[in-house]
mmJSON file of the N, C-alpha and C atoms, coordinates in Angstrom:
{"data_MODEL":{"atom_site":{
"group_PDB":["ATOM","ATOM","ATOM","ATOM","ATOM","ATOM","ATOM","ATOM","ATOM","ATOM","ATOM","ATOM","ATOM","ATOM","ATOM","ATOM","ATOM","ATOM","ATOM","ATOM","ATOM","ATOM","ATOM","ATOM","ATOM","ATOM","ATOM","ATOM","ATOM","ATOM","ATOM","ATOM","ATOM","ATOM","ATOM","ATOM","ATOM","ATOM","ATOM","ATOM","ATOM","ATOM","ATOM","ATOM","ATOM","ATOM","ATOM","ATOM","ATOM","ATOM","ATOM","ATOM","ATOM","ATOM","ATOM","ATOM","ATOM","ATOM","ATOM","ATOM","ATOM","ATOM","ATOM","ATOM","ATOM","ATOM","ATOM","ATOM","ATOM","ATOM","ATOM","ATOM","ATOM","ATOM","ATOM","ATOM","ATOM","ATOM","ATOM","ATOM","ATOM","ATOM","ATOM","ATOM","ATOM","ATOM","ATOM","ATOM","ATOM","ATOM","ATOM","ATOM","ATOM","ATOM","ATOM","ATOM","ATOM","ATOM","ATOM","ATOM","ATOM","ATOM","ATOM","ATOM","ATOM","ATOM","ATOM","ATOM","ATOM","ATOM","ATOM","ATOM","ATOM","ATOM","ATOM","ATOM","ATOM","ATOM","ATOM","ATOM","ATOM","ATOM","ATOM","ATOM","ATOM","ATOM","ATOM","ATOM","ATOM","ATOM","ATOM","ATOM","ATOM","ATOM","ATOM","ATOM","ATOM","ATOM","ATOM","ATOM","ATOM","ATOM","ATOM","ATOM","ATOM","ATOM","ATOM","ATOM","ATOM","ATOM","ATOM","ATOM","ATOM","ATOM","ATOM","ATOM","ATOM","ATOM","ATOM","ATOM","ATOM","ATOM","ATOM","ATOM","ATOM","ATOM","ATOM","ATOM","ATOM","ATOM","ATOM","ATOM","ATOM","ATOM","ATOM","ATOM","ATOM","ATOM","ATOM","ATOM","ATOM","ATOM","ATOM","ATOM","ATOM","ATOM","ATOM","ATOM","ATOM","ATOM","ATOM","ATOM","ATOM","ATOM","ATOM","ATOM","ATOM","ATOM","ATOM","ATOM","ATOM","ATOM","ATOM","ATOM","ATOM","ATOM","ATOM","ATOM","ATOM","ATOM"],
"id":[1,2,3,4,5,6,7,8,9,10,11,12,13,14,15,16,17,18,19,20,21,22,23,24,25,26,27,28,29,30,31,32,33,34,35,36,37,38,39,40,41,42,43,44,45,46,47,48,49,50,51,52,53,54,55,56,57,58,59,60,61,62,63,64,65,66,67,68,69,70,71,72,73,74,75,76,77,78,79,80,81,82,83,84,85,86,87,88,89,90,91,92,93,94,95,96,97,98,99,100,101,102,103,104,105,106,107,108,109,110,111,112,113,114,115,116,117,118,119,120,121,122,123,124,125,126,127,128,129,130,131,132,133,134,135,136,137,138,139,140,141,142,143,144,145,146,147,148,149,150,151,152,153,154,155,156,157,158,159,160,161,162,163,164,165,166,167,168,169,170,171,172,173,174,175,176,177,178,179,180,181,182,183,184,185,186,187,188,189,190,191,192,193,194,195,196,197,198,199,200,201,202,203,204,205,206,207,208,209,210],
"type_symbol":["N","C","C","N","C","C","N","C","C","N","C","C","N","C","C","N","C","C","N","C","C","N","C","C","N","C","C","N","C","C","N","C","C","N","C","C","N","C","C","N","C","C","N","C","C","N","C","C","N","C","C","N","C","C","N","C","C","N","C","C","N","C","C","N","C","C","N","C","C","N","C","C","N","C","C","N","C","C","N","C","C","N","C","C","N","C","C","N","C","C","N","C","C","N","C","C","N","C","C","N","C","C","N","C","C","N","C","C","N","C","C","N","C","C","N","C","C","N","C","C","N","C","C","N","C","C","N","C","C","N","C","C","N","C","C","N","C","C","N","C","C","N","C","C","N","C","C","N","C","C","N","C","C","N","C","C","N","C","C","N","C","C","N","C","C","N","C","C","N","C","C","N","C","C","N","C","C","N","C","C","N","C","C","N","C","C","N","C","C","N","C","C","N","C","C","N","C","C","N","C","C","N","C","C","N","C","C","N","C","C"],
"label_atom_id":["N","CA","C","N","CA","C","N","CA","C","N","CA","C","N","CA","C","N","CA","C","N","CA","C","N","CA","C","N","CA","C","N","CA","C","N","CA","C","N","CA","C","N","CA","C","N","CA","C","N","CA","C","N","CA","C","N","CA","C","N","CA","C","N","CA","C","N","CA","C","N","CA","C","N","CA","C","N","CA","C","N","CA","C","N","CA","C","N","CA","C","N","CA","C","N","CA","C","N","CA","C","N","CA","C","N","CA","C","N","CA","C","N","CA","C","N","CA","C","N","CA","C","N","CA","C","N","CA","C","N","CA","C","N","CA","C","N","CA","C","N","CA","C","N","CA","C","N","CA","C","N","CA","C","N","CA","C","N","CA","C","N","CA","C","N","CA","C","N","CA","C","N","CA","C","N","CA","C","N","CA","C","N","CA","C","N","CA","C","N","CA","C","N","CA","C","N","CA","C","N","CA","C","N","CA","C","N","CA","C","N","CA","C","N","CA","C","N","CA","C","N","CA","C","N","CA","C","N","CA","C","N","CA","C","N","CA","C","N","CA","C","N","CA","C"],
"label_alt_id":[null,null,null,null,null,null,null,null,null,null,null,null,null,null,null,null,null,null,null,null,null,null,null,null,null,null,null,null,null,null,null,null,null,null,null,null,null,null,null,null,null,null,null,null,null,null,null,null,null,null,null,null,null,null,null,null,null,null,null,null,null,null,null,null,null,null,null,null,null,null,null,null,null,null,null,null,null,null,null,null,null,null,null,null,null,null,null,null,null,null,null,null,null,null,null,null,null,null,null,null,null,null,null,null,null,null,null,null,null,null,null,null,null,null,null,null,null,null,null,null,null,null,null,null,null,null,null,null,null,null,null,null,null,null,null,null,null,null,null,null,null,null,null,null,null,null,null,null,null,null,null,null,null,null,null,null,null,null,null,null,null,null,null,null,null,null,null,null,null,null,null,null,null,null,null,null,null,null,null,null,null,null,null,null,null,null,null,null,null,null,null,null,null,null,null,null,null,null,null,null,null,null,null,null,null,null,null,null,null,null],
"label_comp_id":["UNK","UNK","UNK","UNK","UNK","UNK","UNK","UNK","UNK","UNK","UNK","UNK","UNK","UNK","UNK","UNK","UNK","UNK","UNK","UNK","UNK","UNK","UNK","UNK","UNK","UNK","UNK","UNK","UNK","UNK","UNK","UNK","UNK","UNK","UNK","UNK","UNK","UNK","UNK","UNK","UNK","UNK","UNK","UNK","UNK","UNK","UNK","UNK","UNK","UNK","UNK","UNK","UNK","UNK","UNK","UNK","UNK","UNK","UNK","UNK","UNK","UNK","UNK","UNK","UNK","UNK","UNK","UNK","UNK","UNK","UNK","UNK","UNK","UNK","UNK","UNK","UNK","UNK","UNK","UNK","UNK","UNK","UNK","UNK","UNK","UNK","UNK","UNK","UNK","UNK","UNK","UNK","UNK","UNK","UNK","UNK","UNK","UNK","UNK","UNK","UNK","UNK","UNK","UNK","UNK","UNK","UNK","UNK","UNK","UNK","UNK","UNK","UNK","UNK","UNK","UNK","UNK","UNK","UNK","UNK","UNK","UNK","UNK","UNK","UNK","UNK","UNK","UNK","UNK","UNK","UNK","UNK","UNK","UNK","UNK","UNK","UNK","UNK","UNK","UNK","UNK","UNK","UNK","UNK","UNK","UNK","UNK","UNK","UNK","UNK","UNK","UNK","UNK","UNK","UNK","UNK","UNK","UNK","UNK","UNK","UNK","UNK","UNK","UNK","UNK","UNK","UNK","UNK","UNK","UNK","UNK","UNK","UNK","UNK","UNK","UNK","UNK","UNK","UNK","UNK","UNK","UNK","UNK","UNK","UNK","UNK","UNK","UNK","UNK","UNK","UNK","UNK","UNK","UNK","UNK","UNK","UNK","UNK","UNK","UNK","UNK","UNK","UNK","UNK","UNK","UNK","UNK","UNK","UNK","UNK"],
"label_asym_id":["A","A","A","A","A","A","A","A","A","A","A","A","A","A","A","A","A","A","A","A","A","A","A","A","A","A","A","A","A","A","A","A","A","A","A","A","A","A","A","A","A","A","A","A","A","A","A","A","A","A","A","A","A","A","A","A","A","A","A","A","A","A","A","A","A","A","A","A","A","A","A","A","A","A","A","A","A","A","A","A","A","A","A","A","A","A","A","A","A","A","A","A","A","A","A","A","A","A","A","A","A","A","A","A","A","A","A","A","A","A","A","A","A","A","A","A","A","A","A","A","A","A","A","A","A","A","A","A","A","A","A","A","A","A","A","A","A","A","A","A","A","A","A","A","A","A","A","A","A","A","A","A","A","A","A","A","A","A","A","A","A","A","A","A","A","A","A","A","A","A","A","A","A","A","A","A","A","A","A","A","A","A","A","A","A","A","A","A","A","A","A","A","A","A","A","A","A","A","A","A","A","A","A","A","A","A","A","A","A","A"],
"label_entity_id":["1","1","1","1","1","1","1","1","1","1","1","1","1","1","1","1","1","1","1","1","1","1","1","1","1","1","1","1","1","1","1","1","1","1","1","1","1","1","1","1","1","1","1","1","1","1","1","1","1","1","1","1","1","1","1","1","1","1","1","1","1","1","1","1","1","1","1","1","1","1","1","1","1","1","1","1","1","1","1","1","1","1","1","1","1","1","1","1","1","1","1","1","1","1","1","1","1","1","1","1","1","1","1","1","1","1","1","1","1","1","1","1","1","1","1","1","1","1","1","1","1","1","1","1","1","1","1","1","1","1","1","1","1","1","1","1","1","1","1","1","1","1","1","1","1","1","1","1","1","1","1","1","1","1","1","1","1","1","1","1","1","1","1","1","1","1","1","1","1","1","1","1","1","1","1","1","1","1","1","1","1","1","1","1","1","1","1","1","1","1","1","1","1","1","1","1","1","1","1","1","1","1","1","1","1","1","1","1","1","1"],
"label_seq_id":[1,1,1,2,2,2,3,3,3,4,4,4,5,5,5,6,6,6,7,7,7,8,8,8,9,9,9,10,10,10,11,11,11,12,12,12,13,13,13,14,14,14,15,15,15,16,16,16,17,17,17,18,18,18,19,19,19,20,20,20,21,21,21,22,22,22,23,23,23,24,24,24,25,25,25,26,26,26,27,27,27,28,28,28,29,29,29,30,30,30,31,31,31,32,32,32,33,33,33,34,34,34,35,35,35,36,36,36,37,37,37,38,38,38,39,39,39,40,40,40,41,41,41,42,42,42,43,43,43,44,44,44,45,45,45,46,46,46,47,47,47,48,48,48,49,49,49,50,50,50,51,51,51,52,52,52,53,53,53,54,54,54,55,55,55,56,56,56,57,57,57,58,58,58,59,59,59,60,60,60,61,61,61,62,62,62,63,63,63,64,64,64,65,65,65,66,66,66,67,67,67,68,68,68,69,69,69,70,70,70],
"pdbx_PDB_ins_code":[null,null,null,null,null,null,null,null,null,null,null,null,null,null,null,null,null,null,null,null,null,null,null,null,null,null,null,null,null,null,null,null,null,null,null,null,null,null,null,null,null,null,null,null,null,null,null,null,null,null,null,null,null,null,null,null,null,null,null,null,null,null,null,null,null,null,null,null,null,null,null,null,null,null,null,null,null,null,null,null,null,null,null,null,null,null,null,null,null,null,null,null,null,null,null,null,null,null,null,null,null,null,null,null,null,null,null,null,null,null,null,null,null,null,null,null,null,null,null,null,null,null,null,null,null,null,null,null,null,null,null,null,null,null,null,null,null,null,null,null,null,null,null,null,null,null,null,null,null,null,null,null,null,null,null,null,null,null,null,null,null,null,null,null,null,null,null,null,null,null,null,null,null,null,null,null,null,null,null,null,null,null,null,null,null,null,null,null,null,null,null,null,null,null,null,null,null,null,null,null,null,null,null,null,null,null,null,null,null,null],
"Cartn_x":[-152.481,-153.253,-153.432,-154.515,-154.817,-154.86,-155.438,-155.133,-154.193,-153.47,-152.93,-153.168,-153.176,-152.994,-152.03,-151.918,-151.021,-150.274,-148.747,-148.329,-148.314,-148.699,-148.133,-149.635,-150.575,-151.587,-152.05,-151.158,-150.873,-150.46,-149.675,-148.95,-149.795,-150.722,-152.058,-152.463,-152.926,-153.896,-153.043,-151.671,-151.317,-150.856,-150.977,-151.058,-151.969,-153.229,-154.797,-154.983,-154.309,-154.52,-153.664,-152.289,-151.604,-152.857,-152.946,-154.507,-155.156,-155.533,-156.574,-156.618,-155.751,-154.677,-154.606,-153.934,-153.79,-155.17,-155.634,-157.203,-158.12,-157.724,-158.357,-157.508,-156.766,-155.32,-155.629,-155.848,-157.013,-158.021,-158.623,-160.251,-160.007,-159.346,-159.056,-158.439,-157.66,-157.141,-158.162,-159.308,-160.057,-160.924,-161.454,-162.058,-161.682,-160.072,-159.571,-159.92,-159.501,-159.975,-161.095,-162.088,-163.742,-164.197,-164.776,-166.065,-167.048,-167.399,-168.74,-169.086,-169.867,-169.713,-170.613,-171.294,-172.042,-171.119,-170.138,-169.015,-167.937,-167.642,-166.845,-167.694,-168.36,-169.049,-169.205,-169.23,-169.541,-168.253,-167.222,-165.361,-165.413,-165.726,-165.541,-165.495,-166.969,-167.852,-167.112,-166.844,-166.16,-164.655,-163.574,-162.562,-162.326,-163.628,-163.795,-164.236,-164.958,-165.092,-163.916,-162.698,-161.519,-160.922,-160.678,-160.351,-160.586,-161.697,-162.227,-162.327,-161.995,-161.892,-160.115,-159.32,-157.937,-157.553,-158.12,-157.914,-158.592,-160.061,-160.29,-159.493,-158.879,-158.072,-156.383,-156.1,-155.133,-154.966,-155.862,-156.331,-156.393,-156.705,-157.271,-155.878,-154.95,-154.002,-152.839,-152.793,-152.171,-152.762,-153.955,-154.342,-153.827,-153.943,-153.511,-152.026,-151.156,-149.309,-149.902,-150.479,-150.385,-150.562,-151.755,-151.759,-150.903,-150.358,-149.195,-147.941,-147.742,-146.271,-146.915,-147.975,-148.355,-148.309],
"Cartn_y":[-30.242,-29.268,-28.027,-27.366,-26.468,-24.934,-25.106,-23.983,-24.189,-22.782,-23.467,-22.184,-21.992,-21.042,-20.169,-18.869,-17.81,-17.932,-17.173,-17.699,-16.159,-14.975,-13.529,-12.741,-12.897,-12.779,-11.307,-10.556,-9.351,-8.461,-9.114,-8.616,-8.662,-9.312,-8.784,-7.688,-7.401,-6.874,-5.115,-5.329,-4.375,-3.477,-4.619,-4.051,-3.339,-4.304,-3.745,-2.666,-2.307,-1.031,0.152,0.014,1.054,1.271,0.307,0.525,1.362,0.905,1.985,3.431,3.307,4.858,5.494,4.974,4.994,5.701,4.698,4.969,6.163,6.402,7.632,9.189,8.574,9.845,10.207,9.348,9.205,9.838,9.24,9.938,11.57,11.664,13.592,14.227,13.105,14.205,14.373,13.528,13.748,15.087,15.131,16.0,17.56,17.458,18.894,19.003,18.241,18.501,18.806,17.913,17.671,19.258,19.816,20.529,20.489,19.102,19.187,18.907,19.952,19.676,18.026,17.859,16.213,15.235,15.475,14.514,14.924,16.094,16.36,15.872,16.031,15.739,14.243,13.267,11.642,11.432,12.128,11.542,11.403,12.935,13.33,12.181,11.885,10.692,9.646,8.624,7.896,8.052,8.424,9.249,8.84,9.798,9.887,8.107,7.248,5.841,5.148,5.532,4.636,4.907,6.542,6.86,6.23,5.964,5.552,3.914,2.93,1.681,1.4,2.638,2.747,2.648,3.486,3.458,2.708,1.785,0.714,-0.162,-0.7,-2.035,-1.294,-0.164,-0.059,-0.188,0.446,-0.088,-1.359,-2.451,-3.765,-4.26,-3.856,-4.416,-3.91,-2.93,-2.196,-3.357,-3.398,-4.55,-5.578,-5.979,-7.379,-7.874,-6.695,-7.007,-6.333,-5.866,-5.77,-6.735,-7.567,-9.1,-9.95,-10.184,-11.539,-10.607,-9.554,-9.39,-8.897,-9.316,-9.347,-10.384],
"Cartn_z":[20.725,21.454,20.569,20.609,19.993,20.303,22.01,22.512,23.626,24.392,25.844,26.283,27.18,28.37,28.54,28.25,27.814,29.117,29.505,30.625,30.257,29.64,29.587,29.24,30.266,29.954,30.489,31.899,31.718,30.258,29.829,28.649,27.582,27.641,26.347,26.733,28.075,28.538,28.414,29.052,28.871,27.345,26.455,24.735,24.624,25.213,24.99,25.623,26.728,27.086,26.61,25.928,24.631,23.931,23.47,21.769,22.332,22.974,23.733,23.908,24.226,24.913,23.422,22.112,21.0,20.375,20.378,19.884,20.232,21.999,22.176,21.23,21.439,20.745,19.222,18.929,17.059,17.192,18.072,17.841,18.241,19.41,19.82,18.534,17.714,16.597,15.049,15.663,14.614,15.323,16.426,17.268,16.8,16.247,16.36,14.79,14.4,12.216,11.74,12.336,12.177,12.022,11.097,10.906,11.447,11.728,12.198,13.442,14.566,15.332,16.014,14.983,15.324,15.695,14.534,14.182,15.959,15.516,17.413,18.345,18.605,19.8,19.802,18.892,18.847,19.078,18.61,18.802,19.895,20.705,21.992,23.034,22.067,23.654,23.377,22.098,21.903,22.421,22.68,23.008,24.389,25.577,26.795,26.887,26.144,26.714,26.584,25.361,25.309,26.655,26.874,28.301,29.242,29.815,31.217,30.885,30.264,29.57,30.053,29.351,29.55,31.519,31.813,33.401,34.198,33.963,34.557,34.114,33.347,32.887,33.373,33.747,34.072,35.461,36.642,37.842,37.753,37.184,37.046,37.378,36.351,36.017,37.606,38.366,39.156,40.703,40.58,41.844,41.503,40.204,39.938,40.571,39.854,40.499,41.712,42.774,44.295,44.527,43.899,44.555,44.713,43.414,43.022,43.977,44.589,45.391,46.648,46.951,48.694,49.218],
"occupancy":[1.0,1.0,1.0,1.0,1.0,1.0,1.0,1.0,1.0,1.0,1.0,1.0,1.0,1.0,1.0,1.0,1.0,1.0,1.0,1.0,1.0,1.0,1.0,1.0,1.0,1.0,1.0,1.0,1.0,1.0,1.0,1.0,1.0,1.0,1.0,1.0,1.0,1.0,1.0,1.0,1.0,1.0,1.0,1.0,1.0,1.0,1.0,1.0,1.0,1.0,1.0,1.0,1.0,1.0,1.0,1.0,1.0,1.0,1.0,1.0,1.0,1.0,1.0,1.0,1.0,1.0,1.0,1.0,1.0,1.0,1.0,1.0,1.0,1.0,1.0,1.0,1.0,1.0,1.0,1.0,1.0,1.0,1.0,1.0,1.0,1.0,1.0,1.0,1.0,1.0,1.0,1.0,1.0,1.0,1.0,1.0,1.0,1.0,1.0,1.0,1.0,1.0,1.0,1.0,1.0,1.0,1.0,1.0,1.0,1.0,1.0,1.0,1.0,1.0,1.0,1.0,1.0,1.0,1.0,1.0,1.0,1.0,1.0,1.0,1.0,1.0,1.0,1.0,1.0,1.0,1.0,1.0,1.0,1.0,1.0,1.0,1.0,1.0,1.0,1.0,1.0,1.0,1.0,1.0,1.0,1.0,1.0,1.0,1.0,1.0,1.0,1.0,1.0,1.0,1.0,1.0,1.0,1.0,1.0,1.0,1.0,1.0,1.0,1.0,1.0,1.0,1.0,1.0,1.0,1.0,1.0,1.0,1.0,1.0,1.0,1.0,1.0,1.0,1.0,1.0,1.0,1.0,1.0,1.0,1.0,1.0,1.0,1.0,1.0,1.0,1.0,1.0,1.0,1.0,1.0,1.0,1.0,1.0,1.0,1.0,1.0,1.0,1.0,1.0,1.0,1.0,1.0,1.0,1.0,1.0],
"B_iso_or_equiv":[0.0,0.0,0.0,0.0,0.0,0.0,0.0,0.0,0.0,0.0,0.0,0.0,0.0,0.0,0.0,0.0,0.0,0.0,0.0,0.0,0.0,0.0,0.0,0.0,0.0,0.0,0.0,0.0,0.0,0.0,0.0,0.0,0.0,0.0,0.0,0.0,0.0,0.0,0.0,0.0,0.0,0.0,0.0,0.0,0.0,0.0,0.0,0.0,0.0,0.0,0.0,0.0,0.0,0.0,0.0,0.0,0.0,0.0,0.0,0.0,0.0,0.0,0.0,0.0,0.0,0.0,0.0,0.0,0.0,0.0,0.0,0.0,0.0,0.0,0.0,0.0,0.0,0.0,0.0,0.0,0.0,0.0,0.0,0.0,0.0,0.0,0.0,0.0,0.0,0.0,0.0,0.0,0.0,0.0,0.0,0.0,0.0,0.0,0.0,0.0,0.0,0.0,0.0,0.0,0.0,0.0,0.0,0.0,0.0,0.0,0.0,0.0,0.0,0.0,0.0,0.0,0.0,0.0,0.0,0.0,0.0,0.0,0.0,0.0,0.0,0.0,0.0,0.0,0.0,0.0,0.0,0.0,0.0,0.0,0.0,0.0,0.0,0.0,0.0,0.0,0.0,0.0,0.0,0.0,0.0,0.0,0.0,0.0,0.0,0.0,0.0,0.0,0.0,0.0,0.0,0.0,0.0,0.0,0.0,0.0,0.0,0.0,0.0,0.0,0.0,0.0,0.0,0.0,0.0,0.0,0.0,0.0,0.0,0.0,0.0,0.0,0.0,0.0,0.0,0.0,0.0,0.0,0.0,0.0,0.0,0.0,0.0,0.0,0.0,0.0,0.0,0.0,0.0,0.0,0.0,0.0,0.0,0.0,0.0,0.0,0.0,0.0,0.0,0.0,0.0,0.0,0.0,0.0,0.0,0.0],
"pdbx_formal_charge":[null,null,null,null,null,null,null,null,null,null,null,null,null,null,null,null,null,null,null,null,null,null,null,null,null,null,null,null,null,null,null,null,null,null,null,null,null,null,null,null,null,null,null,null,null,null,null,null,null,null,null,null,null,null,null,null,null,null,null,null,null,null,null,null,null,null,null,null,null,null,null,null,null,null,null,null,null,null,null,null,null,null,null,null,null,null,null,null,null,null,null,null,null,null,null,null,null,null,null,null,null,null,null,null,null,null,null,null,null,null,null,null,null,null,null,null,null,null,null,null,null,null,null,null,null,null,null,null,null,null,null,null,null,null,null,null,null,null,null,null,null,null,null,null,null,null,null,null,null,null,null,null,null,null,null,null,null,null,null,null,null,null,null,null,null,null,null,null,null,null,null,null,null,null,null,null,null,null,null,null,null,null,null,null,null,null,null,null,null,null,null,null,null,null,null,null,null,null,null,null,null,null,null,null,null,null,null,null,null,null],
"auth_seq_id":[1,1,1,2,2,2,3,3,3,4,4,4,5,5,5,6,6,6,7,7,7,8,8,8,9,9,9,10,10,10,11,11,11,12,12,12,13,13,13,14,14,14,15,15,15,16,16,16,17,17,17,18,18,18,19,19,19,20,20,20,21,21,21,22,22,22,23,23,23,24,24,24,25,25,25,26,26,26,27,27,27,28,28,28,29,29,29,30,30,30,31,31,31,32,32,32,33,33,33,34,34,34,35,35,35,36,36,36,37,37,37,38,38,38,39,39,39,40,40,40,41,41,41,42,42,42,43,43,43,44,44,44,45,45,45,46,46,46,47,47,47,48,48,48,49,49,49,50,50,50,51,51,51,52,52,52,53,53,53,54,54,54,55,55,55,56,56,56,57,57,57,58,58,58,59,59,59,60,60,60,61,61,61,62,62,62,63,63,63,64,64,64,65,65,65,66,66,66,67,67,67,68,68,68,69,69,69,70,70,70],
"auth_comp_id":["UNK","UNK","UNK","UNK","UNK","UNK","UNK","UNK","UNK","UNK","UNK","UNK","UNK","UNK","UNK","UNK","UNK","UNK","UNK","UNK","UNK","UNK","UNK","UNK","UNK","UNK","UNK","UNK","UNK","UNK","UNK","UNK","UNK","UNK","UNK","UNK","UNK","UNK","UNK","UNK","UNK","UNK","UNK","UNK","UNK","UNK","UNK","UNK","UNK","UNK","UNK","UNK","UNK","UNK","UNK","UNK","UNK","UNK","UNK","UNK","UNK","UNK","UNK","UNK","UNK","UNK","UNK","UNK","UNK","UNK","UNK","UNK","UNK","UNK","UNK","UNK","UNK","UNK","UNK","UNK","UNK","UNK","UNK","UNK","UNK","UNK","UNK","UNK","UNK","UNK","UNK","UNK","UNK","UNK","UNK","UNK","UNK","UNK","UNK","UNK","UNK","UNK","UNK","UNK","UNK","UNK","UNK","UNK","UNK","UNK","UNK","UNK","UNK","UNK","UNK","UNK","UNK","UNK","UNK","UNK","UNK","UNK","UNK","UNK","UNK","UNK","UNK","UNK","UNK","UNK","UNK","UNK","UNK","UNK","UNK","UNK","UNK","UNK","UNK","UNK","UNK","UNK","UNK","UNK","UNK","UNK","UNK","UNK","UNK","UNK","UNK","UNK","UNK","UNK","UNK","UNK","UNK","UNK","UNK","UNK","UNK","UNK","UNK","UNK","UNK","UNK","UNK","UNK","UNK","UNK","UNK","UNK","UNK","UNK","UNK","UNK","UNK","UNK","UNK","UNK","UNK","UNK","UNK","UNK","UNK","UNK","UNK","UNK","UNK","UNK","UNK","UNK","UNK","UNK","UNK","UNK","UNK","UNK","UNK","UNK","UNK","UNK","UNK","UNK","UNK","UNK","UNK","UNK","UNK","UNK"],
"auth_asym_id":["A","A","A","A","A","A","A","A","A","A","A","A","A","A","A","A","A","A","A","A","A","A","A","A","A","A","A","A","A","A","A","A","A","A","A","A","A","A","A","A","A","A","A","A","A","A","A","A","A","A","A","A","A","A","A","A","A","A","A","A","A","A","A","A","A","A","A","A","A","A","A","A","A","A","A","A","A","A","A","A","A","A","A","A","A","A","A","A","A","A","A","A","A","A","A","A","A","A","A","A","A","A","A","A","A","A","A","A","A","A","A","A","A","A","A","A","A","A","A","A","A","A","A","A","A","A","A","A","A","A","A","A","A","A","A","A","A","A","A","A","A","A","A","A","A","A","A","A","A","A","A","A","A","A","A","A","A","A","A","A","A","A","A","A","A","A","A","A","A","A","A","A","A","A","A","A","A","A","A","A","A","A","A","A","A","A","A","A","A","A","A","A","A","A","A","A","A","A","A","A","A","A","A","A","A","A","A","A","A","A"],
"auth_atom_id":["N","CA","C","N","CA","C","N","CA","C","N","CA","C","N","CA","C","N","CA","C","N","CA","C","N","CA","C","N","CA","C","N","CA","C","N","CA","C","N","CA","C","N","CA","C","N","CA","C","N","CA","C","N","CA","C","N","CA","C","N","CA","C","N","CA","C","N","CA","C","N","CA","C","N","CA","C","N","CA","C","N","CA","C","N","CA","C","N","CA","C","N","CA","C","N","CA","C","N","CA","C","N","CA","C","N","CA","C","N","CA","C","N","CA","C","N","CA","C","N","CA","C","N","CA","C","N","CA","C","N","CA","C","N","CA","C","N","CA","C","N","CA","C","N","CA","C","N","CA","C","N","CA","C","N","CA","C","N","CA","C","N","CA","C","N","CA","C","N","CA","C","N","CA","C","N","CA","C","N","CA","C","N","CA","C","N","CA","C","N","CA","C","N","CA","C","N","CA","C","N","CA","C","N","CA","C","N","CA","C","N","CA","C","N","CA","C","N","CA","C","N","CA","C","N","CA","C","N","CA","C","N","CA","C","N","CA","C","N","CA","C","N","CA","C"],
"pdbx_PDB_model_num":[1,1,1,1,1,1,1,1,1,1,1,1,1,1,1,1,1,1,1,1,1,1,1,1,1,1,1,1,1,1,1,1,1,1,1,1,1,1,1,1,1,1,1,1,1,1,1,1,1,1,1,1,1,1,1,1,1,1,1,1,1,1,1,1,1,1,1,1,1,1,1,1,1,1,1,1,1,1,1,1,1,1,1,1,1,1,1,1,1,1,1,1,1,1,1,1,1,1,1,1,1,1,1,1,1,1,1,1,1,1,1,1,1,1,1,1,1,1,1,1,1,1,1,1,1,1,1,1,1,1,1,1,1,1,1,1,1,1,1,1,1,1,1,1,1,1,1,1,1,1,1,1,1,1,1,1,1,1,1,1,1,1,1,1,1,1,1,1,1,1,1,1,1,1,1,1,1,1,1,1,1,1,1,1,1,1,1,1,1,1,1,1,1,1,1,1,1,1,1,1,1,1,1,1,1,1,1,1,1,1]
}}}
């Protein structure tokens, strides 16, 4: 067999949502260095989408365990 079926498939999701979290934390510390405000303002927006990416998949993940212990 080549592939199988992760039995910890929260547990990606919840990596993927550190990175995330991570990633926005990068881009804000480029936000504060940057000169330029083109360059701030594209972090910014980029930044604010890891954000709101971070808290839908964290909601996602928060219904998910309400489900499996209702």
């Amino acid at each position: 067999m080549l592939y199988e079926a992760s039995e910890s498939y929260g547990n990606m999701l919840m990596a993927q949502n550190r990175s995330l979290e991570s990633g926005a934390e990068l881009l804000n510390a480029g936000v504060r260095i940057s000169t330029s405000d083109r360059t701030r303002a594209r972090l910014e927006e980029m930044a604010e989408s890891y954000l709101v990416t971070h808290e839908a998949l964290e909601s996602a993940l928060r219904a998910s365990r309400q489900r499996r212990h209702a």
